[in-house]
C-alpha positions, 0 to 999 in steps of 0.5 A: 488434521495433516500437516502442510508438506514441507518446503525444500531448501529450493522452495525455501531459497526461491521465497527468499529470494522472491521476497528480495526483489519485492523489498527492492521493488518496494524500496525503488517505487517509494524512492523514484516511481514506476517510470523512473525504476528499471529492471536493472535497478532492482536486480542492482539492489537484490545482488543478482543479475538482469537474467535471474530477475526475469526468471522471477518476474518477466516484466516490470509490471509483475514487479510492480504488482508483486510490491503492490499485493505485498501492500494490500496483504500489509493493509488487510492484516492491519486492518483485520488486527485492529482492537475492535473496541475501536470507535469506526471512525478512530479505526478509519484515522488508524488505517491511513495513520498506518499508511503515512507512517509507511510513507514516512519510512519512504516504504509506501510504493507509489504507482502512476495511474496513466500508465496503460500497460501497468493498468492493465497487468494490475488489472489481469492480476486475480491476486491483486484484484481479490486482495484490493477487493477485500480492503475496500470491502473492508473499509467500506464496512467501517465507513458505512458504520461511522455513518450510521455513528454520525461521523461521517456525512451522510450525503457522501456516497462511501466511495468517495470517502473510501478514495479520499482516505486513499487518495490522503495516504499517497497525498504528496503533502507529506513529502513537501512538509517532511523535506522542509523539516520545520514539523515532526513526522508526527505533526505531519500526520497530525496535520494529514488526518485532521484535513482529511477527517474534520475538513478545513473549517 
């Protein structure tokens, strides 16, 4: 069996590096979003200048997408870690429990969908596209199988489920609730997963 070769410290310190400006990415999409964040902002954040970021990403595009991959790995390894003892429906509430909590740590970063120009980056990005697909396929497994459990309605196409837990995890809810400060983190999520999974009624 042969060993993987070993990083330089250039290798070492480019990862580093790149890693940063994805944290800083990350941070400044949560906080202000795509239209609001500029390159200078990340650079300002990492502690390096304007010319050193475009040698790692040549646009604000590639940022976004880098902050958005790291996201999708995050999901993918939660999801693939979760106890499999786990009725589906209770490992579906634990995936977008994950994905509020991130929020609420102001972690989770938020993309605007009408922006034609990070669209179409996300789009031409064969790392984010496979990664995107491995969760909904992921996702779309543990749904149809809380279906087949009688916990999910079986006239909901599994799309539309998969989008609404999405759409939930972004839900801008949390943020109107979590500034008024009159509930706990907890009882917010609480709250976001109980309209999400039992409905209003």
């Amino acid at each position: 069996m042969s060993k993987e070769p070993k990083l330089s410290f250039k290798q070492q310190q480019l990862i580093v590096r790149e890693n940063a400006i994805v944290d800083a990415t990350n941070n400044l999409l949560a906080k202000k979003g795509f239209d609001l964040m500029t390159m200078d902002e990340v650079a300002a954040e990492v502690g390096i200048a304007k010319a050193s970021l475009y040698k790692h990403f040549p646009s604000k595009e590639a940022l976004a997408a880098a902050a958005m991959i790291r996201l999708l790995e995050n999901a993918l390894a939660f999801v693939r870690g979760m106890e499999t003892n786990l009725a589906p429906i209770d490992q579906l509430k634990s995936v977008l429990q994950w994905a509020l909590e991130i929020r609420l740590r102001g972690g989770l970063p938020t993309l605007p969908t009408e922006n034609t120009s990070l669209r179409e980056a996300l789009l031409n990005n064969t790392r984010y596209i496979s990664r995107l697909m491995d969760l909904n396929e992921l996702m779309g497994e543990l749904i149809e199988r809380a279906r087949a459990d009688g916990k999910i309605r079986k006239d909901l196409p599994t799309e539309v489920v998969l989008f609404t837990i999405y759409a939930r995890s972004c839900d801008p809810t949390l943020d109107y609730l979590h500034s008024n400060e009159q509930y706990s983190g907890d009882q917010i999520i609480a709250f976001l997963l109980s309209t999400c999974f039992d409905g209003l009624s």
